[in-house]
LUMLO-452682 format. One record per residue: residue in three letters; x, y, z of N, C-alpha, C in turn. Coordinates in pm, whole numbers, plus 50000, padded with zeros to 5 digits. Atoms other than C-alpha are relative to their C-alpha. Layout:
N
ALAXYZXYZXYZ
...
END
This chain:
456
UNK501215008349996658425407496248500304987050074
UNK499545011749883658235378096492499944989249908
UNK499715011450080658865343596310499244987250098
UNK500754997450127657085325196238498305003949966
UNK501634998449984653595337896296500015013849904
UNK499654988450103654645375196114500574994649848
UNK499155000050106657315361895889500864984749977
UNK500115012950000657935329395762501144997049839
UNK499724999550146660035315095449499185000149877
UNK500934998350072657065314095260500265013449947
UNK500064987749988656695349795280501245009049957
UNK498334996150020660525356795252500334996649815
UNK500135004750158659955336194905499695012249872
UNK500594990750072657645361094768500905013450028
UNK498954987949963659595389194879501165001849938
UNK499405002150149662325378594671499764999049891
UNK500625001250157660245374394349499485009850012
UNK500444993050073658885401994377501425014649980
UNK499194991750002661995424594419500564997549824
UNK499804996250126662615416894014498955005449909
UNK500914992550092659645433593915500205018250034
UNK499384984749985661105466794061500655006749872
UNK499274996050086663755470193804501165006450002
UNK498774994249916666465482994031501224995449931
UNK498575006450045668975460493895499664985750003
UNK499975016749989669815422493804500974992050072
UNK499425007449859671915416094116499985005950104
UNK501014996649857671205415594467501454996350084
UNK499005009549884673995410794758499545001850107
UNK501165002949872672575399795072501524994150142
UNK498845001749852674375396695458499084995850079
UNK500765001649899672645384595701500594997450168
UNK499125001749867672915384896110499694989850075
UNK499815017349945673485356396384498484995050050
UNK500915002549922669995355296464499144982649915
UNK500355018650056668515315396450499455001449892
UNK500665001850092666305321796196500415004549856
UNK499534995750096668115340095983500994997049797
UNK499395011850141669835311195736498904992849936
UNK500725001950069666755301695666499005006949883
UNK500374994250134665385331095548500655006349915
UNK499334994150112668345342195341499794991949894
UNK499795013450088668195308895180498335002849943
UNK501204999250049664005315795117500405013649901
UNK500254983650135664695352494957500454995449893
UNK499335002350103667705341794750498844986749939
UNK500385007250083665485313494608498635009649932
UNK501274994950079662685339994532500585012849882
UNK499344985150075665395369394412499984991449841
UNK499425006350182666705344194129498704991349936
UNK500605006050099663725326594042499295017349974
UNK500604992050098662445364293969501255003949883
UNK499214998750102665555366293736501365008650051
UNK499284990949945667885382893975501164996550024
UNK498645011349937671615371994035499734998350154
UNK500085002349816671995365894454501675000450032
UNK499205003049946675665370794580499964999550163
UNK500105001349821675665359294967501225001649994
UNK498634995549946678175376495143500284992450127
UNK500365008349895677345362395451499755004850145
UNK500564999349868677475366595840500775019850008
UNK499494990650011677895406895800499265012250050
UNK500544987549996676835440895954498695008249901
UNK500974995350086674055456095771500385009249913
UNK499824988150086675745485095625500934995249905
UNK499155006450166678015460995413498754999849953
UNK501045000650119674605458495228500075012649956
UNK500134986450039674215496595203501444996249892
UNK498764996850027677975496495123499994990649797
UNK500065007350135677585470594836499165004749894
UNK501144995650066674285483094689500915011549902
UNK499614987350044676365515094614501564995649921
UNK498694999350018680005498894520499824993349894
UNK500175011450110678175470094277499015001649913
UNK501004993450105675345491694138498764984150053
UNK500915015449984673265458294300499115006550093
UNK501274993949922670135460594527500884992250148
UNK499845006949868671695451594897498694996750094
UNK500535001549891669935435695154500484991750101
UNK499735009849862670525424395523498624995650049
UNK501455008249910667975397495705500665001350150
UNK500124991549884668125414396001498665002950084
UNK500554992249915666385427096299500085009050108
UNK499684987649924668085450496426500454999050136
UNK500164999349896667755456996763498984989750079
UNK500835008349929664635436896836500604984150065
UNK500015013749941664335402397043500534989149916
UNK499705015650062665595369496926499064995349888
UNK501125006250085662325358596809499775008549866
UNK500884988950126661875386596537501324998849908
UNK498984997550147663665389696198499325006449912
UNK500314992950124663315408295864500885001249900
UNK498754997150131664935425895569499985017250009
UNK500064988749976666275459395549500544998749845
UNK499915002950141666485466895143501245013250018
UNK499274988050092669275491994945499954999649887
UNK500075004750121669295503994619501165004749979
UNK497854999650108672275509194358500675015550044
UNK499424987149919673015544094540500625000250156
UNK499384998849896673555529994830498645002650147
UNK500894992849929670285543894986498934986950072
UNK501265003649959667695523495216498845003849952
UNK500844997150038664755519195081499195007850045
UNK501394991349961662055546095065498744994849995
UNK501145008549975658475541595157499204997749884
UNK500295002150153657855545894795499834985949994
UNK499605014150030659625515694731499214986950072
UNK500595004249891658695497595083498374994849960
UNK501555003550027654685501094984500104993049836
UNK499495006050138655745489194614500134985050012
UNK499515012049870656965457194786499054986450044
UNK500715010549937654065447994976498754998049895
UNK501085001050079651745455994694500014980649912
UNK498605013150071654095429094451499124989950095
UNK499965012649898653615402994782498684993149980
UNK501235007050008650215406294746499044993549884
UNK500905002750143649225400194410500824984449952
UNK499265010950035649865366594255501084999549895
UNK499104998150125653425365094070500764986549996
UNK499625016250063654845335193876501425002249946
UNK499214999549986658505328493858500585005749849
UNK499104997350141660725342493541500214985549901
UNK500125012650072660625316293236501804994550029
UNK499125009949976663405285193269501605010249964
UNK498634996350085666325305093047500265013550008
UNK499834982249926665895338493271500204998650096
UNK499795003249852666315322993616501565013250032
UNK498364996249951669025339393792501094992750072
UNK499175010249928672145326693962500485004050148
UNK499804991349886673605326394301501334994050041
UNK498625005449936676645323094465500415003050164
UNK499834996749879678675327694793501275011849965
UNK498424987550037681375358294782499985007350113
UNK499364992649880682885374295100500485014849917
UNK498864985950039684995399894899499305012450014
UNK500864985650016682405427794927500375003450189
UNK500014996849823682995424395351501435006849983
UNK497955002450005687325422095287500125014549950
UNK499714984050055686565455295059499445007350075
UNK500604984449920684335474995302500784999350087
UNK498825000349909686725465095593501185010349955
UNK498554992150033689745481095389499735012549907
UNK500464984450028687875511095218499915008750138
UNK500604992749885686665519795621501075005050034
UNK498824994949880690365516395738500385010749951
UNK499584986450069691405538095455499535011250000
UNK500814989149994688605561495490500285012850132
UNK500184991249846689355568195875501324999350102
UNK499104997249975692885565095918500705012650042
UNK499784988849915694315587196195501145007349905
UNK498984992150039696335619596050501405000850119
UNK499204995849894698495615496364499614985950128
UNK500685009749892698795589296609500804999950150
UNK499344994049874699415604396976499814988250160
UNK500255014649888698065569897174499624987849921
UNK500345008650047697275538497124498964990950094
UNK500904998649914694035535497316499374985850032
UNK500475007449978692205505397481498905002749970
UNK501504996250056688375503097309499284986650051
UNK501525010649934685945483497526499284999349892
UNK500944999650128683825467797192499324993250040
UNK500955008249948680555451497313498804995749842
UNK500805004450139678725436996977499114990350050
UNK501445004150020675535423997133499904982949942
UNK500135016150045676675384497011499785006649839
UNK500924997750122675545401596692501434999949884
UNK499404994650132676815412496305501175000249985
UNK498714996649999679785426296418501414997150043
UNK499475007249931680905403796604502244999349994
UNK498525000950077684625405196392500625014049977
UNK499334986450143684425440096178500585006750110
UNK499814992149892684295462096486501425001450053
UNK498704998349957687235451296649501324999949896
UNK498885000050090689235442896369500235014049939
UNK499734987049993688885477196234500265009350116
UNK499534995049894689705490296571501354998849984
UNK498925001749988692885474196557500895000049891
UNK499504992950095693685485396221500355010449996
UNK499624986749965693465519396336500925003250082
UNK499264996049871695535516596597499704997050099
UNK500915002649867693275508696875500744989550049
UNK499675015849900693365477697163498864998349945
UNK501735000549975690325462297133500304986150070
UNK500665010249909688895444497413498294996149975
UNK501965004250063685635426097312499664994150138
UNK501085006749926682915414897499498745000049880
UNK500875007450092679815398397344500434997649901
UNK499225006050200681915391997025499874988249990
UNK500035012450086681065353796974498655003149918
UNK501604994750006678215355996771498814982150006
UNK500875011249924675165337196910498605008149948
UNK500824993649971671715345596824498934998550061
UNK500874996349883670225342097126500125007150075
UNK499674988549938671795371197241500354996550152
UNK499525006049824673255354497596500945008450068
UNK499434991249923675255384497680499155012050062
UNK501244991049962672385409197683499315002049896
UNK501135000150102669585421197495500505008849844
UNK499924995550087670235434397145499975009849980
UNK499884988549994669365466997200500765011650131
UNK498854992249834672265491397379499435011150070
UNK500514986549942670035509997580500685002050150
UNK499514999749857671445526997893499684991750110
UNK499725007449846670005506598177500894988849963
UNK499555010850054671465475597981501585002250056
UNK498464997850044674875490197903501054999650153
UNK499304990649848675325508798244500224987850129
UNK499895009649947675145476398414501434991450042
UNK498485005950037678535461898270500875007950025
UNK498544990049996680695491098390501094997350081
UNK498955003249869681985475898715500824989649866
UNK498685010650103683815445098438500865009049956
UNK499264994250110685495470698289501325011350076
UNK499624989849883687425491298626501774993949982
UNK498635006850027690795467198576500655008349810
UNK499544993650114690915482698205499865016049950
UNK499474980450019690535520298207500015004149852
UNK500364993750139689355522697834499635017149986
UNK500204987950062689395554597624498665000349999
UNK501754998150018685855546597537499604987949987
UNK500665010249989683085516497565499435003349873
UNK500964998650082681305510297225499234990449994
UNK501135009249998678385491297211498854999449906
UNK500944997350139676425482596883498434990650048
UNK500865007749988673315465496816499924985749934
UNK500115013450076672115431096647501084997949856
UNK499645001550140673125441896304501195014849971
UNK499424992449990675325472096401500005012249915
UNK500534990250107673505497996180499905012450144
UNK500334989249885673255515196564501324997050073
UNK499105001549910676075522296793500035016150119
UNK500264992149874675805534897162501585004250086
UNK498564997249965679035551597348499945000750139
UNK499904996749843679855553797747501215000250036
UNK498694995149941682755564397941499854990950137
UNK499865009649927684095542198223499255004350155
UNK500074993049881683785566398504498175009949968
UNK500834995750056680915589698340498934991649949
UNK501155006750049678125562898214499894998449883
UNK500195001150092676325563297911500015014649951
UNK500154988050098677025595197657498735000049904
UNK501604997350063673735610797540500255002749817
UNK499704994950145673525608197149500075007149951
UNK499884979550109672955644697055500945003150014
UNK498854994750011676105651197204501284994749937
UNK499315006850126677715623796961499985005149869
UNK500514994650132675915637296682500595016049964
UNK499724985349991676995672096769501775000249984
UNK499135005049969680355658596810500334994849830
UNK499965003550118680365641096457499915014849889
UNK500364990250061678595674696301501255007549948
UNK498634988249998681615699796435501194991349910
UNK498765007150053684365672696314499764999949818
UNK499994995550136683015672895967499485013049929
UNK499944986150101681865708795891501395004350022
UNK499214997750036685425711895986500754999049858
UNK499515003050088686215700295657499225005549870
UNK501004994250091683055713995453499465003050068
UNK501144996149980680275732895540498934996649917
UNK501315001550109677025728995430498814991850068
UNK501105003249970673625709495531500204986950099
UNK500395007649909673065689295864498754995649984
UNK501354999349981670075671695858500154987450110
UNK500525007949880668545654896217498874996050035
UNK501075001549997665815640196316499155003550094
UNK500224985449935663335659796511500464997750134
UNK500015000349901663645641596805501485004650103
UNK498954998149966667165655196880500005010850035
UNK500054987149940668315683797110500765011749921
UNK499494984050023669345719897101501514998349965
UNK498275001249993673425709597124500045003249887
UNK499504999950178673275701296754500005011849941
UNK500454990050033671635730996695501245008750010
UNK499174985549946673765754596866501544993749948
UNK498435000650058677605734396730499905002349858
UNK500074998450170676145733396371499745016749975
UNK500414988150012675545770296406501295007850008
UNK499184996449943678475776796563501424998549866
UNK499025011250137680565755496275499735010249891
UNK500464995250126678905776096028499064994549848
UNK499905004450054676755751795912498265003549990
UNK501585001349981672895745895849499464987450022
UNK500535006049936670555728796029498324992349924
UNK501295000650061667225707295885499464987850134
UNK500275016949921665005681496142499134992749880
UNK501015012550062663225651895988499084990750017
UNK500585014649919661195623196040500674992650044
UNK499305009549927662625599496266499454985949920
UNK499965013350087663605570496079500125001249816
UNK499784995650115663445588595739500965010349982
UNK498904994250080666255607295732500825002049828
UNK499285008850154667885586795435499095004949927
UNK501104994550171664845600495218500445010450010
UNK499594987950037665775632995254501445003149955
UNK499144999150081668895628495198500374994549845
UNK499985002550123668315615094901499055006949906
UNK500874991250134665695636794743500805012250022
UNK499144988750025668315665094818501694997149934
UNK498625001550050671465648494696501504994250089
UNK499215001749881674385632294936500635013349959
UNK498984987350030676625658594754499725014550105
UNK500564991149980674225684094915500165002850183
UNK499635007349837674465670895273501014996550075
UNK499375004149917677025665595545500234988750043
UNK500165012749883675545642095761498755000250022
UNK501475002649919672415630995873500164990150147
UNK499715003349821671725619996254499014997250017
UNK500785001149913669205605096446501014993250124
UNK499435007249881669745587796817500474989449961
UNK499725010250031672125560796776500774997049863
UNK499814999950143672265565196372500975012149968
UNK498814987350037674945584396168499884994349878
UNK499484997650119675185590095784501005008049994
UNK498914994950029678345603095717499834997349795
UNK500254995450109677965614195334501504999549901
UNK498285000850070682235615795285500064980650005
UNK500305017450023681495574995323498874993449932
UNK500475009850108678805564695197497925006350030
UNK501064998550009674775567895202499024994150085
UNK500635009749941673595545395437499925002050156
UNK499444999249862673355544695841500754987750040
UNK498585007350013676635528495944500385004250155
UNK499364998749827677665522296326501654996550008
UNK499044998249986680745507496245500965012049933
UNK499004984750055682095542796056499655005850124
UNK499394994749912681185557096370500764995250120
UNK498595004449956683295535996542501035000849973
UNK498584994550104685895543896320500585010350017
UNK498984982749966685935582296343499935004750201
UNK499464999649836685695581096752501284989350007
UNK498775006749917688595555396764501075005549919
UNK499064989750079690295580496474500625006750132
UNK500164989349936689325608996695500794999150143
UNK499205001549841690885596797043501144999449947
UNK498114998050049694395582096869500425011149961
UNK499224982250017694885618196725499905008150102
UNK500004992149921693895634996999501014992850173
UNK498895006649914695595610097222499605000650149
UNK500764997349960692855615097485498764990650012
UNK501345007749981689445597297645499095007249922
UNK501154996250076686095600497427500165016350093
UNK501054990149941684855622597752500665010550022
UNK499534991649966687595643997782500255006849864
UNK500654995250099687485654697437498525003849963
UNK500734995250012683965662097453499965014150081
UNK499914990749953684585684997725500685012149920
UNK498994988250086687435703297507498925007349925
UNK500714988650109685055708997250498835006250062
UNK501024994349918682705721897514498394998049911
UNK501075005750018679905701597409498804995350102
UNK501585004849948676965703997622499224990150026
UNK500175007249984675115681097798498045007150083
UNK500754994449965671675693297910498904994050062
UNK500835006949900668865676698159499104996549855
UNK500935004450141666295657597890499754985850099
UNK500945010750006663805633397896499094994549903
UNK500455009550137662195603097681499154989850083
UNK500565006049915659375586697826498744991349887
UNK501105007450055656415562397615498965004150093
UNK501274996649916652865563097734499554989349957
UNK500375009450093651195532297677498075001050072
UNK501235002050033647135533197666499014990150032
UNK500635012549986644445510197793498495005749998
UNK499605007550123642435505597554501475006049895
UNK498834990350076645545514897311499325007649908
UNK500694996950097643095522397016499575014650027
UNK500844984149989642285559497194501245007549960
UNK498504993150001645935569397176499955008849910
UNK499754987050062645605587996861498745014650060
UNK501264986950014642285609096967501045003950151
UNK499464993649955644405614997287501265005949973
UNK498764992650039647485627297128499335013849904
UNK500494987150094645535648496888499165012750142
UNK500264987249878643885667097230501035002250102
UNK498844996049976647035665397389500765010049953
UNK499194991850090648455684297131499335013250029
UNK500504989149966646145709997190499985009250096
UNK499674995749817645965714597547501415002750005
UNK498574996149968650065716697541500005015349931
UNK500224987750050649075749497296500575008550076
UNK499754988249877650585777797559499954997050141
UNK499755008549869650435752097865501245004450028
UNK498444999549965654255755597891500545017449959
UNK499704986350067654135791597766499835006449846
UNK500434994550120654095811397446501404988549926
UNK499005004850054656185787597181500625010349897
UNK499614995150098658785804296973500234996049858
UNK500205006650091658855778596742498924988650032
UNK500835016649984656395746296624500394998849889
UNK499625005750140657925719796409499194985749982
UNK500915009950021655215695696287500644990249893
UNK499665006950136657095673496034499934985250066
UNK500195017049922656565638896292499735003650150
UNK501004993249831654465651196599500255013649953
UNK500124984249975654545684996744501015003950090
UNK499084995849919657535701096855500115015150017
UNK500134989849980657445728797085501055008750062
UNK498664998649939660335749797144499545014450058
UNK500244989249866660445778997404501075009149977
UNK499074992749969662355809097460501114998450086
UNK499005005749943664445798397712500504986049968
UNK499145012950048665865767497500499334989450034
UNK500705013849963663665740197641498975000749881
UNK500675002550093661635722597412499134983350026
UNK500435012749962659125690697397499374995649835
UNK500894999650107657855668997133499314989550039
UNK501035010550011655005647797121499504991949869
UNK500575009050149654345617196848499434989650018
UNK500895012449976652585589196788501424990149986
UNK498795010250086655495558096780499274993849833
UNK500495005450158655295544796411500434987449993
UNK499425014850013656525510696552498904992950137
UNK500495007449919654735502396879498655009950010
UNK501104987049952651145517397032499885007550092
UNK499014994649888652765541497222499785015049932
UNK499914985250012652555580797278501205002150042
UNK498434999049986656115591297268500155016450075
UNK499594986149964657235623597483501465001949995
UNK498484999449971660955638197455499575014450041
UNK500104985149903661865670397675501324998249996
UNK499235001449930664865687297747499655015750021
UNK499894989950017665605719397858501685005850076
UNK498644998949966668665738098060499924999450130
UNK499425003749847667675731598429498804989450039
UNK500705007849946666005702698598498805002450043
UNK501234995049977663085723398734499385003249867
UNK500275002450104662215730898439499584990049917
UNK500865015950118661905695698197499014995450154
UNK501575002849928660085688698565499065003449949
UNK501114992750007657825712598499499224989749871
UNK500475010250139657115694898111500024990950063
UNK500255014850033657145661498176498964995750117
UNK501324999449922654615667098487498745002849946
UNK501264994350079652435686198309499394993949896
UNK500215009250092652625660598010499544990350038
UNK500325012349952652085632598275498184999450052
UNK501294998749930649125646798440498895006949853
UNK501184998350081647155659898078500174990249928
UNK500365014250068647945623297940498854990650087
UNK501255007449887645815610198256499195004049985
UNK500854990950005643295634198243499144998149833
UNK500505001550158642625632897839499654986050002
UNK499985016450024642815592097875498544998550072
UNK501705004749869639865592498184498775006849882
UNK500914999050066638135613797975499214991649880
UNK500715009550062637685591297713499794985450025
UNK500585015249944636845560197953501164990650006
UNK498545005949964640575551897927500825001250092
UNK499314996649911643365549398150501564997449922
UNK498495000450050647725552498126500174987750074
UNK499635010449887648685516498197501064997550028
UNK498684994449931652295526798213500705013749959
UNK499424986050124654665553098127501594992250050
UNK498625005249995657805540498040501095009249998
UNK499234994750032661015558998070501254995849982
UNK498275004450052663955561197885500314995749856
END
């Protein structure tokens, strides 16, 4: 939410008072990241957590998934004031409860209900208390090293770590170099005005910085976000590595150790599909962005891993999405293998397949859903007979020959979202033409027009 016209300490106040009418628990540990605004509103929650009767331990300038990590190690409700990926100007809160789990939308709509109704602080001799305590960072630091300590150590690899000015500014590398690693930072002071680049590691961003990096010949580039709940990978020579084939990559490495339930989110390719199959494992997609609920109305015990782009639950750690654990088991994964990220992907003959990710943005925006809902229609047998449709967050249409497309509404901006891939370039042509020209066509019809299409 942008500050302060969205989100304000006011607002941050109530938000803390009302989190003790939940009942989650009577302590809260809170992290927050370098972004300007952010000391102010830790300092507004914690005065609303404890006047609803709640303890407050501030951990302090920390990754987001030390909240997950705490929520679950202190039986407390974590939260990071965070924003992720977004701009400078924007901040928020990302909640956990005593499992460890990000909040569900259960909870989430619970929340704003609370915000809105008038609530009056806990009587004088129920207040809660608050303090400052690091030790919850010092223990996830030395649970991670322990967690992902190489069985074998055949190099001792240079790790390009780019932390965005953000969260991680410290953990990242320092657990790098616990493992064994080099680590060479870039953006590691933390600033939050983000003066190295933008917060979010999207390829054109990343791919930019490769020539700095030709004198050091790193194993692998990692590159997180604001609050490092996301982490993006690229090879020096090779570019940016496409996330499915991380995810696919993560999958095979731990059904090596168990089998049992993958769950992804839909927007992810065939790779996964076909190594988790291969592994012996099973496959579920999800809503993008809700993963974490499903893994929790099925059980971590029950689950592997969950995946979206960017995101990784790892289930043998902990419950939460966590960028620096997968920094951890890729800078494992190279020292044992003693080997670059990309040349280990090749070994495990991990697939890489033509795909595309493009927005649509709308003018007026307000038609977007009536054209996605006749979009949806018209794509019906446009592209051929589908062998599958998976409706659980758009419409995903998968094909006999392995190509597949989905179409959703975004659930963050007003934006028609397309992803495509398939196994040859003529081909996702074919989709993402055909998608381009019945988004124009459906838009005129209703007196609208596409006033961009973004890709990527």
């Amino acid at each position: 939410m942008k500050y302060p016209e969205e989100l304000d300490p006011i607002l941050a106040y109530r938000i803390g008072l009302s989190l003790g009418r939940l009942g989650l628990s009577d302590t809260s540990h809170l992290v927050y990241d370098t972004r300007t605004t952010s000391h102010v509103l830790v300092h507004a929650l914690v005065s609303g957590i404890t006047a609803g009767g709640i303890d407050a331990s501030i951990i302090g300038l920390a990754p987001t998934p030390v909240a997950g990590y705490a929520g679950l190690k202190y039986k407390s409700i974590g939260i990071s004031v965070t924003a992720s990926h977004n701009p400078p100007e924007y901040n928020g809160f990302k909640f956990y409860d005593v499992e460890g789990y990000e909040f569900t939308r259960e909870l989430e709509k619970k929340i704003e209900e609370l915000v809105s109704t008038p609530l009056k602080p806990v009587e004088w001799n129920k207040s809660g208390k608050s303090n400052h305590d690091p030790l919850p960072l010092d223990n996830y630091i030395k649970d991670l090293v322990e967690s992902s300590t190489p069985v074998k150590k055949a190099w001792q690899p240079k790790v390009v770590i780019d932390c965005a000015n953000g969260a991680s500014y410290h953990v990242t590398p320092l657990v790098t170099r616990l493992l064994g690693g080099i680590p060479i930072t870039v953006n590691c002071s933390p600033d939050g005005f983000f003066p190295g680049r933008p917060p979010e590691p999207r390829k054109d961003v990343l791919e930019k910085l490769l020539p700095l990096y030709g004198s050091v010949e790193p194993a692998v580039i990692l590159a997180h976000d604001g609050d490092a709940d996301r982490l993006a990978v690229l090879d020096r020579h090779a570019g940016f590595i496409r996330q499915d084939r991380l995810l696919a990559l993560f999958a095979k490495i731990l059904l090596e150790e168990r089998r049992g339930l993958v769950i992804v989110s839909v927007d992810t390719g065939r790779v996964i599909e076909e190594v988790v199959k291969e592994a012996g494992g099973r496959l579920e997609r999800y809503i993008l962005g809700k993963t974490h609920e499903r893994v929790k109305e099925l059980g971590a015990s029950n689950v592997i891993m969950a995946g979206e782009p960017w995101k990784l639950i790892d289930t043998s750690w902990g419950t939460w999405v966590d960028g620096v654990r997968q920094a951890a088991l890729l800078v494992k994964l190279i020292i044992e293998r003693g080997k670059p990220l990309v040349k280990i992907l090749e070994e495990e003959k991990i697939p890489d397949y033509p795909w595309d990710r493009r927005s649509y943005v709308l003018d007026p925006p307000e038609v977007r859903v009536d054209v996605y809902r006749e979009l949806v229609e018209e794509l019906k047998g446009r592209l051929g007979e589908p062998s599958n449709i998976i409706n659980v967050d758009g419409y995903r249409f998968e094909y006999h020959d392995g190509s597949w497309v989905l179409i959703r509404i975004s659930g963050t901006e007003p934006k028609i979202r397309l992803y495509a891939e398939a196994e040859t370039l003529e081909r996702l042509r074919e989709i993402t033409e055909t998608v381009d020209e019945l988004v124009k066509k459906i838009a005129s019809l209703k007196n609208a027009r596409v006033a961009s299409i973004m890709i990527g």
